[in-house]
C-alpha positions as CSV (number, residue, x, y, z in Angstrom):
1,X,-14.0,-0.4,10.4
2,X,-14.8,-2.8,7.5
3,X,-14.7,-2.4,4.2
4,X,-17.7,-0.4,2.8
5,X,-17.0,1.8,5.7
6,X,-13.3,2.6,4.7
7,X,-14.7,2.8,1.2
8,X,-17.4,5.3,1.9
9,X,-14.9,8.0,3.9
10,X,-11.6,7.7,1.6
11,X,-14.2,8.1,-1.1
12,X,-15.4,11.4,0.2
13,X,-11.4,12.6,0.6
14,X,-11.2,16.2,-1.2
15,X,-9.3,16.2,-4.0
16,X,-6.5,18.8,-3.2
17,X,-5.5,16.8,-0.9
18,X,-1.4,16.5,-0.7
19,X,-0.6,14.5,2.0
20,X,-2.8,11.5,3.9
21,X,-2.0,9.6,7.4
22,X,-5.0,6.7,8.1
23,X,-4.1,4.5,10.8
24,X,-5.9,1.6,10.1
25,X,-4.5,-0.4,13.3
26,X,-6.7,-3.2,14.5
27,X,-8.9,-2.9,11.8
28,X,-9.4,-6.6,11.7
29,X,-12.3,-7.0,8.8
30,X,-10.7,-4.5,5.9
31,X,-9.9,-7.3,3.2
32,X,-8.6,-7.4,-0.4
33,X,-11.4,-5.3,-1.5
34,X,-10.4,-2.4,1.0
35,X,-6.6,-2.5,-0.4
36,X,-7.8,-1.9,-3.5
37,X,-10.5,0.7,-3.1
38,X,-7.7,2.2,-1.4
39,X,-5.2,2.4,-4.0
40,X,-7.6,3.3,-6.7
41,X,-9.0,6.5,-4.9
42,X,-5.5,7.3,-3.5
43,X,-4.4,6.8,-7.4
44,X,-7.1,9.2,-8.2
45,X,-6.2,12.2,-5.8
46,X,-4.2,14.5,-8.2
47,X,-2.1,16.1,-5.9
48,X,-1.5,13.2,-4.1
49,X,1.9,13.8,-2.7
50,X,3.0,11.6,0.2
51,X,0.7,8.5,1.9
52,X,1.5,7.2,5.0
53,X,-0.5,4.1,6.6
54,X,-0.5,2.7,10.0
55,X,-1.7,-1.4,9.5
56,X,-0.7,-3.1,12.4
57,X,-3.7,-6.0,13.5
58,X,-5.0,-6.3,9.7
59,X,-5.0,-10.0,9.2
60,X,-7.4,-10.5,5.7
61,X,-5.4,-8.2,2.9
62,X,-3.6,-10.8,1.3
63,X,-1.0,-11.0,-2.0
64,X,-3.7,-10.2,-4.6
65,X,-5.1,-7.2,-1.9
66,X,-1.2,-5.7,-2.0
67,X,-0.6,-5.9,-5.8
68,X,-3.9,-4.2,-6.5
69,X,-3.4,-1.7,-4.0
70,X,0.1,-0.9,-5.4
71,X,-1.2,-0.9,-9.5
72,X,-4.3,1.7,-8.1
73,X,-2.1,3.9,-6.3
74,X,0.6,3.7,-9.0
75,X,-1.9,6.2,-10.7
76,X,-0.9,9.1,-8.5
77,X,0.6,11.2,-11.0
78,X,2.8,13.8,-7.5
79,X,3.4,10.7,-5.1
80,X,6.7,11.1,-3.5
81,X,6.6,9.3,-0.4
82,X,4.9,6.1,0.6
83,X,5.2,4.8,4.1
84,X,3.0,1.6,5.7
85,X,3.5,0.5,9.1
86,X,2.7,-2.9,10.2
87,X,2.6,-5.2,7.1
88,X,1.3,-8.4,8.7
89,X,0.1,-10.2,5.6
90,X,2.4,-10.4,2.6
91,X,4.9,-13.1,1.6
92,X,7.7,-12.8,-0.7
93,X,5.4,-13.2,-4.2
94,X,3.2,-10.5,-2.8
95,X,6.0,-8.4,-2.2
96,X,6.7,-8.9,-5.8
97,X,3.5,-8.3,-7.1
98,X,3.4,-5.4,-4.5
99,X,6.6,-3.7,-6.2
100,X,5.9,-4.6,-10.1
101,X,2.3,-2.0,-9.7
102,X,4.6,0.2,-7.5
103,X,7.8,0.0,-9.9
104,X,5.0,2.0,-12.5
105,X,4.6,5.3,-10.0
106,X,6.5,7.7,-11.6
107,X,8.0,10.0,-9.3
108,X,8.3,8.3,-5.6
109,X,11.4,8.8,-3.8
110,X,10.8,8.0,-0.4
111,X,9.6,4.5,0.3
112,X,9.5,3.0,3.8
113,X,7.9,-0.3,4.6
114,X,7.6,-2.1,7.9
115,X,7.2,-5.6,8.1
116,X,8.1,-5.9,12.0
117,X,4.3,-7.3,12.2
118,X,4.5,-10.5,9.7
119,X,2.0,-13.6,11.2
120,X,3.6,-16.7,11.9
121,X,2.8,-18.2,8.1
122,X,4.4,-14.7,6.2
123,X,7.7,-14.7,5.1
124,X,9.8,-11.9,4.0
125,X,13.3,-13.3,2.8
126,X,15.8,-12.6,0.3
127,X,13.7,-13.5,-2.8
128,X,11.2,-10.6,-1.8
129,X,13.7,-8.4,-1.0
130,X,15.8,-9.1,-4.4
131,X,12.2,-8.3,-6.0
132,X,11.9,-4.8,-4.1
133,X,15.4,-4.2,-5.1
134,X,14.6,-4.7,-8.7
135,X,11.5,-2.7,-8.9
136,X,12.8,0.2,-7.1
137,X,16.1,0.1,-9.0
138,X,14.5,2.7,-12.3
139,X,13.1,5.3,-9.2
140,X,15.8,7.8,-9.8
């Protein structure tokens, strides 16, 4: 899977859609340009209700791929629940980037993220997770 692939099938999703699962696993050449195709049609899906995302093995969306991803799918005017699986490539200032377009969704409760699958060179610490903690603070 690559990106025009990915592009071409999530762009032919119907749009009654409530709920959508893609495992994306080992899909070694999506890049930037996938996250954000993604999170712009996602955003677009009106009844877009809860989006969950298996990633493990993608190695080429990096902190600009995440934050767009998040600002296109902050769009989704019914998402409740986001879950990805298998964040490999995100540090702590794409995590922030990452939560300032998700911080604008306006009704998510449910939010899981997995970053058990972080390459060698990704960090995750306590500035990232301050920054989640600050964006998700307003989702009441």
């Amino acid at each position: 899977l690559d990106d025009d692939s990915l592009h071409q099938f999530i762009s032919n999703l119907p749009l009654k859609l409530q709920r959508v699962s893609l495992d994306l696993s080992g899909s070694r050449k999506l890049t930037d340009a996938s996250a954000k195709n993604l999170g712009i049609v996602m955003g677009d899906l009106p009844e877009l209700e809860a989006l969950s995302l298996e990633l493990f093995g993608i190695d080429y969306i990096g902190n600009s791929g995440w934050n767009d991803f998040a600002i296109g799918l902050s769009k989704a005017p019914c998402l409740r629940a986001l879950t990805l699986n298998g964040i490999a490539t995100i540090d702590n200032e794409g995590l922030k980037a990452f939560t300032l377009g998700l911080s604008k969704t306006k009704r998510l409760q449910n939010l899981s993220l997995d970053f058990g699958s972080l390459s060698d060179d990704q960090t995750v610490g306590d500035e990232g997770v301050h920054h989640l903690a600050e964006a998700i603070a307003p989702m009441k």
